[in-house]
C-alpha positions in Angstrom: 64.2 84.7 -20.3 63.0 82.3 -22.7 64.9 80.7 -25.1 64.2 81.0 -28.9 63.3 78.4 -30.8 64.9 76.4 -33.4 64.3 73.5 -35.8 65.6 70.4 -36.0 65.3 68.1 -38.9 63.9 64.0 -39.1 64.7 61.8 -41.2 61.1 60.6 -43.3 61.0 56.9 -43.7 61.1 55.8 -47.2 57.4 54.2 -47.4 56.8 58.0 -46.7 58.5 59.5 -49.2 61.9 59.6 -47.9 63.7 63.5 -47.2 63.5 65.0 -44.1 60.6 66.5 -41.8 61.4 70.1 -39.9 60.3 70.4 -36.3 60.7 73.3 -33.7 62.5 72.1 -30.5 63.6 74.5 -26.7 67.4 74.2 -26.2 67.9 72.5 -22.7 70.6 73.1 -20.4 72.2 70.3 -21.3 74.4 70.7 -25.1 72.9 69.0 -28.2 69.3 68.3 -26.0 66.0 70.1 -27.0 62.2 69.6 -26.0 60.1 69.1 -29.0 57.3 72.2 -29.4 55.0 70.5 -32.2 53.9 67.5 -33.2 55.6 65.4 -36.4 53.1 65.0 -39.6 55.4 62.0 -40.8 58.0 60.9 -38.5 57.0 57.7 -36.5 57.9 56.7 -33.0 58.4 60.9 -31.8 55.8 62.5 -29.9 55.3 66.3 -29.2 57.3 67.0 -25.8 60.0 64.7 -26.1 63.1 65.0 -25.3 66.1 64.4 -28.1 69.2 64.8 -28.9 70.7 66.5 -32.1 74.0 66.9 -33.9 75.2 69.5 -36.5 75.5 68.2 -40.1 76.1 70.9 -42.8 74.8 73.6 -40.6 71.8 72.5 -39.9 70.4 70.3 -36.5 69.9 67.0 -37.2 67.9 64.1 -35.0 70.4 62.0 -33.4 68.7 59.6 -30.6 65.4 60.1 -28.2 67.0 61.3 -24.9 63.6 61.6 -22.9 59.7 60.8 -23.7 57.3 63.7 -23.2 54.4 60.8 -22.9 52.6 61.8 -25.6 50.8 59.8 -28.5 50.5 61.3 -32.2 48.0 59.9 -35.0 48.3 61.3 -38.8 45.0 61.8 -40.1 43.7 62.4 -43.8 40.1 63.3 -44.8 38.8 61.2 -47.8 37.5 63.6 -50.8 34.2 63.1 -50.5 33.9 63.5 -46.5 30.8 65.0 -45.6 31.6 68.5 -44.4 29.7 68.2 -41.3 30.0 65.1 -39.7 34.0 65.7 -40.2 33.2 68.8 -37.9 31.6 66.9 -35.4 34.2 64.3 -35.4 36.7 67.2 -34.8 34.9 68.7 -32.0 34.9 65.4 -30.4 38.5 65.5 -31.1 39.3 68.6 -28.8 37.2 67.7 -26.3 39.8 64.8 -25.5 42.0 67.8 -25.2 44.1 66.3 -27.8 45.2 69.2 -30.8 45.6 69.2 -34.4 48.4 70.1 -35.7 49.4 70.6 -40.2 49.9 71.5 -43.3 46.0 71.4 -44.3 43.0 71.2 -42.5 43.0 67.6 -44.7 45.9 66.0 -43.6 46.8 66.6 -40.1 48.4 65.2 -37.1 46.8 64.6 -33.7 48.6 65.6 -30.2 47.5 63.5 -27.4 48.9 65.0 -24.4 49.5 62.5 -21.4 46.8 63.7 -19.3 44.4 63.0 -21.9 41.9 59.8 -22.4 43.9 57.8 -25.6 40.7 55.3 -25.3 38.6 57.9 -26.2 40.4 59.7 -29.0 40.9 56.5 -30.7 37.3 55.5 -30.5 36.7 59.1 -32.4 39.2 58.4 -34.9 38.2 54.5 -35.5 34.8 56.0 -36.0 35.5 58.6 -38.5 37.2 55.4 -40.5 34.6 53.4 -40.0 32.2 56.4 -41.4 34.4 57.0 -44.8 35.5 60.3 -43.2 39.4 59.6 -43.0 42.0 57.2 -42.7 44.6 57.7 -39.7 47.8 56.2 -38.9 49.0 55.5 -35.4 52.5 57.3 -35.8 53.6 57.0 -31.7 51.9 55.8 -28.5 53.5 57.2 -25.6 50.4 56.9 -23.2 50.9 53.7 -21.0 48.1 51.3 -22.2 45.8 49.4 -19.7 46.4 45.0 -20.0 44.2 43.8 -22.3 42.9 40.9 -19.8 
């Protein structure tokens, strides 16, 4: 039987806007430990599949400490205005065939999921491109891939 879901909230830097960001979590075996289910849109340093631990504040979960990392990498992504409709679709093609996912509030300001098994080299040259095109800007919100020497 799995277990349901639940959400546990991050605190938002100020630069960002301060408040708090919701994401959905599994309950482990262990109490106060959950595995993260989606990918953050503005909390730094937390990647999708992480493992963290939470505490109850005003009945509500709250992020307390990273327990575990799932090995996963997030970019934050946001088209500019004037982006050209389909080069931005070609750049997000290239995006999913990294396997990586996209993850938001609007298809113009989105997060990217890089799982562990999946090239970071590669989805970073896509993204680099598409700010080096006008397309978007991105941010590099966690790296949780284990990056080669740079020799």
């Amino acid at each position: 039987m799995s277990k349901a879901l639940v959400q546990i909230a991050f605190p938002i830097p100020p630069d960002d806007g301060g408040g708090m960001e919701s994401l959905w979590a599994v309950p482990l075996d262990e109490p106060f430990e959950f595995r993260l289910a989606n990918t953050p849109l503005w909390v730094p340093a937390i990647g999708n599949d992480d493992v963290v631990s939470a505490r109850v504040s005003e009945g509500r979960l709250l992020f307390d400490r990273v327990v575990r990392r799932g090995g996963h990498s997030t970019y934050r992504v946001a088209l500019r205005p004037d982006a050209p409709a389909a080069r931005v679709r070609e750049l997000m093609d290239r995006i999913e065939q990294t396997n990586s996912s996209v993850e938001g509030t609007s298809p113009r300001f989105f997060a990217v999921d890089v799982p562990p098994q999946s090239d970071i080299y590669s989805l970073f040259e896509v993204l680099q491109e598409g700010l080096d095109d006008g397309a978007w800007w991105f941010d590099e919100m966690h790296v949780g891939h284990k990056l080669r020497d740079s020799d």
